[in-house]
C-alpha positions as a Markdown table, in Angstrom:
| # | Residue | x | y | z |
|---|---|---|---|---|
| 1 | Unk | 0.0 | 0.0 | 0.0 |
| 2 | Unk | 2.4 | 2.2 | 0.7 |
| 3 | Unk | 4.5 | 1.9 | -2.7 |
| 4 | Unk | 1.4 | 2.7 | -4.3 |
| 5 | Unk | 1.0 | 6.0 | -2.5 |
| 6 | Unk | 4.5 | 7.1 | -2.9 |
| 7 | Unk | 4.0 | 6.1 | -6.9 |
| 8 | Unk | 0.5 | 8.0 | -7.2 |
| 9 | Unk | 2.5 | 10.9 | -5.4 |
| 10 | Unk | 5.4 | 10.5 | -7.9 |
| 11 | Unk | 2.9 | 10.4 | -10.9 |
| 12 | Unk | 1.2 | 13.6 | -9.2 |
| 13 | Unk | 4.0 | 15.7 | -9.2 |
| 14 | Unk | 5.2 | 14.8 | -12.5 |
| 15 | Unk | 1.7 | 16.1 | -14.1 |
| 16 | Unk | 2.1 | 19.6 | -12.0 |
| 17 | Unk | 5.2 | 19.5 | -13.4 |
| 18 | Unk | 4.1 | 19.0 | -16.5 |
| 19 | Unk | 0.9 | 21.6 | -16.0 |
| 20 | Unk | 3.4 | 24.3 | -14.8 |
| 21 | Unk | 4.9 | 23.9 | -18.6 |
| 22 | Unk | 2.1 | 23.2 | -21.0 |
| 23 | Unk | 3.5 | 20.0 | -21.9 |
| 24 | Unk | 0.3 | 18.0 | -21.7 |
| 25 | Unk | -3.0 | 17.9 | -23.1 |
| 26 | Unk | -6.3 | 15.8 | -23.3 |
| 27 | Unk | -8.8 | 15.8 | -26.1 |
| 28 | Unk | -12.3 | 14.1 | -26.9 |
| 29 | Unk | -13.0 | 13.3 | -30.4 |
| 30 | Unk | -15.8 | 12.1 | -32.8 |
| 31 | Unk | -14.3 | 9.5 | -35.5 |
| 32 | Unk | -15.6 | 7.7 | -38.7 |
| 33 | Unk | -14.4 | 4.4 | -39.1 |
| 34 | Unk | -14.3 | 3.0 | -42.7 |
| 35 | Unk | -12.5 | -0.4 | -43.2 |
| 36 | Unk | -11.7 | -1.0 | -46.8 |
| 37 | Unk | -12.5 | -4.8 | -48.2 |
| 38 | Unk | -10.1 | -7.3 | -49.5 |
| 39 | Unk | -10.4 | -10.5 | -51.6 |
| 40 | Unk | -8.3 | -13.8 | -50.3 |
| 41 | Unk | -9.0 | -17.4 | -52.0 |
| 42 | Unk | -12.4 | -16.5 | -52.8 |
| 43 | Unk | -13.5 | -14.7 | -49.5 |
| 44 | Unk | -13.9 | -11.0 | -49.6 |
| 45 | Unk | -13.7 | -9.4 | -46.6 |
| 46 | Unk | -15.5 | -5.9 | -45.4 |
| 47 | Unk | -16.8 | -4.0 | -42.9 |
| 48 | Unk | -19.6 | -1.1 | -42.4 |
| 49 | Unk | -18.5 | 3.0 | -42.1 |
| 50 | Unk | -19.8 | 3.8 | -38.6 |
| 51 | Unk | -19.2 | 6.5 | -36.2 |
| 52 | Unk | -16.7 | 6.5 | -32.5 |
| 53 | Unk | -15.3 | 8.1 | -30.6 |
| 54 | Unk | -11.7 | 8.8 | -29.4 |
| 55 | Unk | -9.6 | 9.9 | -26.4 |
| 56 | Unk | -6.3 | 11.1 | -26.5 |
| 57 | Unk | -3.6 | 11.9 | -23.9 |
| 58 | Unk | -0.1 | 13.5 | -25.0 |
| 59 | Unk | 2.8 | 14.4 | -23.5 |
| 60 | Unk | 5.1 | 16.7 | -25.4 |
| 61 | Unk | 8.8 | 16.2 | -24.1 |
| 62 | Unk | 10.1 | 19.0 | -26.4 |
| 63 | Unk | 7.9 | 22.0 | -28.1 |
| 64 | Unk | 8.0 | 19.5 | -31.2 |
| 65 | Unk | 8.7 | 16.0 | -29.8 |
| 66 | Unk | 6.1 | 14.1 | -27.9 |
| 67 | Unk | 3.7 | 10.9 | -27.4 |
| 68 | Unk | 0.4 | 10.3 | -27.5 |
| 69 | Unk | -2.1 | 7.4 | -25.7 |
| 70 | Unk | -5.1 | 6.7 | -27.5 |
| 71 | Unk | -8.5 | 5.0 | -26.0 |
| 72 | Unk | -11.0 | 4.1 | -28.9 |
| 73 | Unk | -14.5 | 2.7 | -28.9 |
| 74 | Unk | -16.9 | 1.8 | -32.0 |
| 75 | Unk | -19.5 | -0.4 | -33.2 |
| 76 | Unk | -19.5 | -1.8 | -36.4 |
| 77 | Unk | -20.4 | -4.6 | -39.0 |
| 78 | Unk | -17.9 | -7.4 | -40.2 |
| 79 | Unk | -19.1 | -9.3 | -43.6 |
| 80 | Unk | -17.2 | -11.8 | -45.4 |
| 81 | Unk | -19.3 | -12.7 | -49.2 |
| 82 | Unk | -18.2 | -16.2 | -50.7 |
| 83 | Unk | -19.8 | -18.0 | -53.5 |
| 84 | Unk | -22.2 | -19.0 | -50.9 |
| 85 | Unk | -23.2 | -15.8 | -49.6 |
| 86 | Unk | -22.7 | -13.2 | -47.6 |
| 87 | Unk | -22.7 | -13.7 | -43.6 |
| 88 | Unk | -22.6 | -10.4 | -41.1 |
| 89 | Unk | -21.6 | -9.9 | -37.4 |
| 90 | Unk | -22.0 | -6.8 | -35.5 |
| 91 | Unk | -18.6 | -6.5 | -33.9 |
| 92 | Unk | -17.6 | -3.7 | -31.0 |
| 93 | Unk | -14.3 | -2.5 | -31.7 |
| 94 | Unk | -12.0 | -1.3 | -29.1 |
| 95 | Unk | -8.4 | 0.5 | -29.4 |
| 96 | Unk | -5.5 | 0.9 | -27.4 |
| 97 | Unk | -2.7 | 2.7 | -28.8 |
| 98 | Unk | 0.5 | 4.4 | -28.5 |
| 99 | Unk | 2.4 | 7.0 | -31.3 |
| 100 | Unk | 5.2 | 8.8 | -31.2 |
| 101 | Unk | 3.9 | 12.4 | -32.7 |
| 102 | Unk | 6.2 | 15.4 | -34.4 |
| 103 | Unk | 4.7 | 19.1 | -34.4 |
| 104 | Unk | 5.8 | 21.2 | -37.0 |
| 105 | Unk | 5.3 | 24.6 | -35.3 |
| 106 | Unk | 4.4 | 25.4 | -31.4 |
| 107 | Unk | 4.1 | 29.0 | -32.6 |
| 108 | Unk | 1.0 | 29.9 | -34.4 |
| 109 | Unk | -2.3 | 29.3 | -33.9 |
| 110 | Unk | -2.2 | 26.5 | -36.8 |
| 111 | Unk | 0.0 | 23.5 | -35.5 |
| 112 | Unk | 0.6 | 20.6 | -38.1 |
| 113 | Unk | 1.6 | 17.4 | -36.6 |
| 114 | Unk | 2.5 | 14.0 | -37.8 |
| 115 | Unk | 3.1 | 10.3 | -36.3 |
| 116 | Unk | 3.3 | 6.9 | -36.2 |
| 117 | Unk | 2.7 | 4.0 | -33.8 |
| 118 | Unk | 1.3 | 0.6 | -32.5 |
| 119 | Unk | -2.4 | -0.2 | -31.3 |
| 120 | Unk | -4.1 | -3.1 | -29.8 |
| 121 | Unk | -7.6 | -3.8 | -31.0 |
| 122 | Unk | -10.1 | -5.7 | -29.4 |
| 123 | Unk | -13.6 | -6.9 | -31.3 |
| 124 | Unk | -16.3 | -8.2 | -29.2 |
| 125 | Unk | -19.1 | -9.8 | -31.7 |
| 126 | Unk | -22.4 | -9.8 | -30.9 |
| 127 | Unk | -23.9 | -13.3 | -29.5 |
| 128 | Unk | -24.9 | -15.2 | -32.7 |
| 129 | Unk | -26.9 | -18.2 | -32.8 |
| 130 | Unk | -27.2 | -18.5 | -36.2 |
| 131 | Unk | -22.6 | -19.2 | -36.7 |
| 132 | Unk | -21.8 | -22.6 | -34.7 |
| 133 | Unk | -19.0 | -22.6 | -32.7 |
| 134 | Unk | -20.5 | -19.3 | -31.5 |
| 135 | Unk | -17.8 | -16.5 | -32.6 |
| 136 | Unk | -15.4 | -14.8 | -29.6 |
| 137 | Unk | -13.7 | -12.1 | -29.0 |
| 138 | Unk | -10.2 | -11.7 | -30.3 |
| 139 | Unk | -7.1 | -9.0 | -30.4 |
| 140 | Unk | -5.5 | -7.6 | -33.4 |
| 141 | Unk | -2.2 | -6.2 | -33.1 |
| 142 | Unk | -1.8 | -3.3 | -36.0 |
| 143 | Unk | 0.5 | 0.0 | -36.7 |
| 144 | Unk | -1.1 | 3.6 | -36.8 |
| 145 | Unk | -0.1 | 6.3 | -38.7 |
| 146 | Unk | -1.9 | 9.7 | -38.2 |
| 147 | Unk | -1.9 | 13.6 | -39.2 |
| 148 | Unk | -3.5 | 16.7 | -38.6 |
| 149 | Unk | -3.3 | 19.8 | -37.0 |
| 150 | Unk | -4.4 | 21.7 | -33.8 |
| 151 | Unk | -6.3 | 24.8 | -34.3 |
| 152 | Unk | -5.8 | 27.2 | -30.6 |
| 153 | Unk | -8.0 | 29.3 | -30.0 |
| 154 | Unk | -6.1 | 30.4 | -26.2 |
| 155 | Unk | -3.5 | 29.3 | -23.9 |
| 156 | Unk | -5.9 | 26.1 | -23.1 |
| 157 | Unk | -8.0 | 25.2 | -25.4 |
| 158 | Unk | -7.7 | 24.1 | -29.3 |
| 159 | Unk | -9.8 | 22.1 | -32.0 |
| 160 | Unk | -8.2 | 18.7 | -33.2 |
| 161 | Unk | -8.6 | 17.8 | -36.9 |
| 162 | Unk | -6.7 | 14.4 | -37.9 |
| 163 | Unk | -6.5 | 11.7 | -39.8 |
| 164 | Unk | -5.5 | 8.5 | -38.3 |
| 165 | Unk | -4.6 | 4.9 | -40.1 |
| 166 | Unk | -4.8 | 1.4 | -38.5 |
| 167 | Unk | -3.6 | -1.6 | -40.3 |
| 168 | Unk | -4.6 | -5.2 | -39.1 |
| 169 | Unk | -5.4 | -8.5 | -39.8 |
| 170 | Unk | -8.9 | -8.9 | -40.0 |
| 171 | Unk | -10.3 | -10.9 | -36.8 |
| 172 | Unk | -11.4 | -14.7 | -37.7 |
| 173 | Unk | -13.7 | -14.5 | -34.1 |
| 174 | Unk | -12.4 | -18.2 | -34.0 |
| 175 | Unk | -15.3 | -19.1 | -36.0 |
| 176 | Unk | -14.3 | -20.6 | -40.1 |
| 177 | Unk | -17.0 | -18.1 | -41.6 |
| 178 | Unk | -15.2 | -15.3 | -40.9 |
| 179 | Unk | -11.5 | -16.8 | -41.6 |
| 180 | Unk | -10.1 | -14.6 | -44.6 |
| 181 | Unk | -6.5 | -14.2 | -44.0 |
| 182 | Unk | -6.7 | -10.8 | -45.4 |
| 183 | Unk | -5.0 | -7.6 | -44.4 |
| 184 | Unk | -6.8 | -4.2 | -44.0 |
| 185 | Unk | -6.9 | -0.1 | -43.4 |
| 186 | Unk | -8.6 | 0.9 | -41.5 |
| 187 | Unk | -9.2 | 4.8 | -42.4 |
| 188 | Unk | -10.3 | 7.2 | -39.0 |
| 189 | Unk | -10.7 | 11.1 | -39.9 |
| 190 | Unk | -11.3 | 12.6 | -36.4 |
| 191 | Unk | -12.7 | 16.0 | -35.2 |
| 192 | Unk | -12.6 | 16.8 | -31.3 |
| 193 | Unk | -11.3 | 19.6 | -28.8 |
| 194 | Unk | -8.4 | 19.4 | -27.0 |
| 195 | Unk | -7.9 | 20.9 | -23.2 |
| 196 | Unk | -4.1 | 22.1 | -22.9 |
| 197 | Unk | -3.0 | 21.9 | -19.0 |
């Protein structure tokens, strides 16, 4: 128990630290997710554009050098067509990520940035009688790319426009219906508000 303290104390410090500088900020963002398809063997794989949303933590170690932590929540639908037919699962989609992100100005009211990084993604399907074995969860590693720029409007407060890339194999949900082997973007333009502390 008391580690604990003394780390929550450490981690305390170290974002007044960070406040007293600027070096931090948070933002909330609406997202559209659109998953492009892709063909393997016969399968074609796909999924519906649907709306999310996004939060964002970054730290900027230098006026132009920083990181960012992503959380990311959405609900769409998988497909996979065959000769046979098409078959759908509603799918939640979860993302965990981490980028390293370059500004290209801290001095005007337009800031460009531009990075890369890993994610984690998570889909949780829907309970479906209708696939036997039922399908299950299952998580994606995949690499994100992003860009954009901050708009400030004062010291604290900015608008965020970006557009983010995830690529990832496309989750099988342990079930052979949805098994496609197939590779895919995912393509994420973003639009939230970002609190600078």
């Amino acid at each position: 128990m008391k580690k604990c303290i003394v780390l929550l104390m450490v981690f305390l410090f170290g974002i007044t630290k960070a406040s007293a500088q600027d070096r931090a900020d948070i933002s909330l963002n609406g997202s559209v997710l659109a998953m492009n398809s892709a063909t393997n063997s016969g399968i074609t794989r796909g999924s519906s554009t649907t709306g999310g949303a996004l939060a964002s933590f970054r730290f900027w170690l230098t006026p132009r050098n920083g990181f960012e932590f992503n959380y990311g929540h959405a609900r769409d639908t998988q497909t996979v067509t065959t000769t046979a037919g098409k078959t759908s699962l509603d799918s939640g989609v979860h993302e965990v990520s981490g980028a390293y992100v370059f500004r290209l100005t801290n001095a005007s009211y337009l800031q460009p940035f531009f990075g890369a990084g890993v994610a984690l993604l998570q889909f949780n399907p829907a309970k479906n009688s209708t696939l036997s074995p039922l399908p299950q969860s299952q998580n994606k590693p995949g690499l994100l790319s992003l860009a954009g720029f901050d708009y400030v409007f004062n010291r604290h407060i900015s608008a965020r426009v970006q557009f983010r890339g995830l690529v990832f194999a496309a989750p099988s949900f342990m079930n052979e219906t949805f098994r496609s082997n197939t590779m895919h973007l995912m393509s994420e333009p973003t639009f939230g508000f970002v609190y600078r502390f």
